[in-house]
C-alpha positions as CSV (number, residue, x, y, z in Angstrom):
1,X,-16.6,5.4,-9.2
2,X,-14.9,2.3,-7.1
3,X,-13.2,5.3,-4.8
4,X,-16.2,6.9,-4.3
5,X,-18.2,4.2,-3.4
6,X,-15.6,2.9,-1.2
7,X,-15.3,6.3,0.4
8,X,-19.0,6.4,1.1
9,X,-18.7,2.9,2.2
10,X,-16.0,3.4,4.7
11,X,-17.8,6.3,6.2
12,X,-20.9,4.5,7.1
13,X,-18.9,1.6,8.5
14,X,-17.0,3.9,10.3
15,X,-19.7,5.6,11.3
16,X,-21.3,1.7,12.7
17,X,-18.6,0.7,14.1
18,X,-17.7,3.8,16.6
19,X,-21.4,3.9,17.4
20,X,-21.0,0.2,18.6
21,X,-18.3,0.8,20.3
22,X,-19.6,3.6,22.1
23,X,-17.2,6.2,21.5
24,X,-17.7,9.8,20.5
25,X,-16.1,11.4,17.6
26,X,-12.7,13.2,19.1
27,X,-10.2,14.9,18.3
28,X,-8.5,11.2,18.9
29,X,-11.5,9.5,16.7
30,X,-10.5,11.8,13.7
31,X,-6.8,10.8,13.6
32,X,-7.8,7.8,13.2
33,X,-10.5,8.8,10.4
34,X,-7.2,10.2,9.1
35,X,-5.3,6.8,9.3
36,X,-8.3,5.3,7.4
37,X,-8.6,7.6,4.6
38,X,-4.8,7.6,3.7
39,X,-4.7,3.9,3.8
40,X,-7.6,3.7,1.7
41,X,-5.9,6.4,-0.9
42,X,-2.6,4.0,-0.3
43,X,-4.6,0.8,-1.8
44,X,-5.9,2.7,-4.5
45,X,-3.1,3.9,-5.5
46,X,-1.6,0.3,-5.5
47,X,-4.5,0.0,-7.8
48,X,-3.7,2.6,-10.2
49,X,-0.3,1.6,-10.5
50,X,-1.5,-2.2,-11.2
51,X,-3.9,-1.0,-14.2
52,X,-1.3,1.1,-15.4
53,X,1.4,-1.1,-15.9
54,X,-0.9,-3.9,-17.2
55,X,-2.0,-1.2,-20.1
56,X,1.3,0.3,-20.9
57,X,2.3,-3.8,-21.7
58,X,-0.5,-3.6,-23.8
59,X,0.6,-0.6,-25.6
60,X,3.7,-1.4,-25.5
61,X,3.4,-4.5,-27.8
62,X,0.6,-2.4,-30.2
63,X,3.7,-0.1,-30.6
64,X,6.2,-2.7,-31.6
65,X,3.6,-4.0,-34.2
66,X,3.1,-7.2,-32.5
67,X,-0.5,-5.7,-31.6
68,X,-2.9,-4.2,-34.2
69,X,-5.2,-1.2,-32.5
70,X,-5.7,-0.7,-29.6
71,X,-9.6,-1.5,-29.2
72,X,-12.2,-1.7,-26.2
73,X,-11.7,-5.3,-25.5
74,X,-7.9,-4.7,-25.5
75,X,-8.8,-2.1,-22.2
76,X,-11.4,-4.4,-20.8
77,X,-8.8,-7.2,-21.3
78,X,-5.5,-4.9,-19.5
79,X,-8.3,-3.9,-16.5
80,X,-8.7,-7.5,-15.9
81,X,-5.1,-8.4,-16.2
82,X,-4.4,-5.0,-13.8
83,X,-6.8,-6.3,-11.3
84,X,-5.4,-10.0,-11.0
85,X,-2.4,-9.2,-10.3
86,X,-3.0,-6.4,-7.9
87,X,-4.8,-9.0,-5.3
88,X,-1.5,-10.3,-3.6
89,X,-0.3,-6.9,-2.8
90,X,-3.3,-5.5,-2.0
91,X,-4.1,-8.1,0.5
92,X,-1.0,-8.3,1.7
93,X,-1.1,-4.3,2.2
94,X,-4.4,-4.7,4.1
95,X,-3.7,-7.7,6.0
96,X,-0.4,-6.3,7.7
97,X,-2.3,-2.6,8.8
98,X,-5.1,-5.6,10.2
99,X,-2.5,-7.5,12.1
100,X,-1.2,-3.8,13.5
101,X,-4.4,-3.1,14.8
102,X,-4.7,-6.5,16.9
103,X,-2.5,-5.5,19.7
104,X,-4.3,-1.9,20.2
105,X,-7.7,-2.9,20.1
106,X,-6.4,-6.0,22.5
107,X,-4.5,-3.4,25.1
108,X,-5.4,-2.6,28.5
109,X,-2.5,-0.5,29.9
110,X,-1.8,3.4,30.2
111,X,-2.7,5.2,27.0
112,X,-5.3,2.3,25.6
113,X,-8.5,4.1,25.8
114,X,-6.6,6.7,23.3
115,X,-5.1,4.1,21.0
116,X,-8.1,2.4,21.1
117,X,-10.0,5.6,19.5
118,X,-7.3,5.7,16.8
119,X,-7.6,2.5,16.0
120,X,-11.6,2.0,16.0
121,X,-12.2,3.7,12.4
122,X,-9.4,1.6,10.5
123,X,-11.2,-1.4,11.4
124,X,-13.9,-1.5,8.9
125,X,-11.4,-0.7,6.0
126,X,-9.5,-3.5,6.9
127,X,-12.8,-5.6,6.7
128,X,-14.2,-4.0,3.6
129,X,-11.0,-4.2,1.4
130,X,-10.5,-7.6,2.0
């Protein structure tokens, strides 16, 4: 549900933001809409991996006995866990693709006004995911 929403979310900001900028969807535009998506798959899988590990710990100690069954609270209780401790990376994982955007969107030499398509639809993920 949280994918698909951000999906949907990232489209229409997309969407915003290249209309704003005035540039037309490319060939140039959709490498970038590339970029975006497989940055967004990147930080969900950092996700995934986060809820994972923080559940398997949780297992883990239900199959050593030192945890009777594993009950609903138990999962709600591992999510939370999962999601706290996947904010540092996450940011960090947003925050350096944001900083890597600075100097293209900045640029005014030969090859700009390409980079600068490229670059246009990763903005909004890097706003939205923080």
């Amino acid at each position: 549900m949280k994918i698909r929403n951000t999906i949907s979310m990232l489209t229409l900001s997309m969407r915003i933001m290249l209309i704003t900028m005035g540039y037309n969807f490319s060939v140039v535009v959709w490498v970038g809409v590339i970029a975006l998506y497989g940055l967004a798959v990147e930080t969900g899988v950092v996700i995934v991996v986060y809820l994972h590990e923080a559940l398997d710990r949780k297992l883990h100690a239900h199959d050593l006995g030192q945890h009777g069954p594993i009950t609903a609270q138990d999962i709600y209780a591992a999510t939370s866990e999962g999601s706290v401790m996947r904010l540092r990376p996450k940011i960090m994982t947003v925050g350096t693709s944001l900083i890597g955007l600075i100097p293209i969107m900045g640029s005014t030499g030969t090859g700009s006004d390409v980079m600068k398509r490229i670059a246009a639809p990763m903005k909004p993920l890097c706003i939205h995911e923080k």
